[in-house]
C-alpha positions as CSV (number, residue, x, y, z in Angstrom):
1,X,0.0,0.0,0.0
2,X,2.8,2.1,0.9
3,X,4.5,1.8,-2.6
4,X,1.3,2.4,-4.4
5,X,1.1,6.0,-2.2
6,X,4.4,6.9,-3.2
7,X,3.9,5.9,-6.7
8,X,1.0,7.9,-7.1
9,X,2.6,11.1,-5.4
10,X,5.8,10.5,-8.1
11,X,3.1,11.0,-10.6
12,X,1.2,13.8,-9.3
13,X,4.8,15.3,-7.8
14,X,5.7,14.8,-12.1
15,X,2.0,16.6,-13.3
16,X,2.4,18.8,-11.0
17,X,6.1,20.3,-12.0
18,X,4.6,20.0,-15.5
19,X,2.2,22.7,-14.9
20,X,4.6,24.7,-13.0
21,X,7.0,24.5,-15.9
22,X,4.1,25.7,-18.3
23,X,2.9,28.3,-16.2
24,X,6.4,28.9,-15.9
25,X,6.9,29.9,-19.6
26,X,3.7,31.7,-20.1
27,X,4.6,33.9,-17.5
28,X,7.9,34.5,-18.7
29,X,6.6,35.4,-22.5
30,X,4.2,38.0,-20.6
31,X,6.9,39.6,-18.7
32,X,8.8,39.7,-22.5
33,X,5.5,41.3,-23.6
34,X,5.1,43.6,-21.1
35,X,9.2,44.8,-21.6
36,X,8.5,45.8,-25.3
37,X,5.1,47.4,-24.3
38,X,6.8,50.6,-22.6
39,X,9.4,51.4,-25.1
40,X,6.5,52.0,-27.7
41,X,4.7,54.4,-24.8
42,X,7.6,55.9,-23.3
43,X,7.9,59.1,-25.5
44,X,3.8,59.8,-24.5
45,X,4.0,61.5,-21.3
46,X,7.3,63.4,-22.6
47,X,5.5,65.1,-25.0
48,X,2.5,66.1,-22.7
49,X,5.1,67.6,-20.1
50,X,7.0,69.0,-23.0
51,X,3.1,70.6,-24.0
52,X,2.5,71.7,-20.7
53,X,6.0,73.4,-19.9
54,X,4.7,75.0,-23.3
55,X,2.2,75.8,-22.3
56,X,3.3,77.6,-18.9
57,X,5.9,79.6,-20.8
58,X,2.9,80.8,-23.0
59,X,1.0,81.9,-20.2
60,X,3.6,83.2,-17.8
61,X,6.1,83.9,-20.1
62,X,5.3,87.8,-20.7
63,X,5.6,88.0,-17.0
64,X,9.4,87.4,-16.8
């Protein structure tokens, strides 16, 4: 009985690092995903401070 037990934790012990490989690897090709997804929105918020500094010196600008 005792061998049966630990044959049949082997096998879930083997599904089970399966899975965990799988998952693994699917979160590792989000995390790539995710890596190339801010260099394509990087240069957005620079040009909205570079519009509102822009827009500062246009309002306050005749005051200096």
């Amino acid at each position: 009985e005792l061998e049966n037990q630990v044959g049949s934790l082997k096998e879930q012990h083997l599904r089970d690092s399966a899975d965990l490989k799988t998952l693994l690897s699917k979160a590792e090709n989000q995390a790539k995903d995710v890596q190339k997804e801010p260099s394509i929105l990087q240069p957005v918020p620079a040009v909205f401070i570079g519009l509102f500094l822009a827009f500062l010196f246009w309002c306050f600008g005749p005051l200096w």
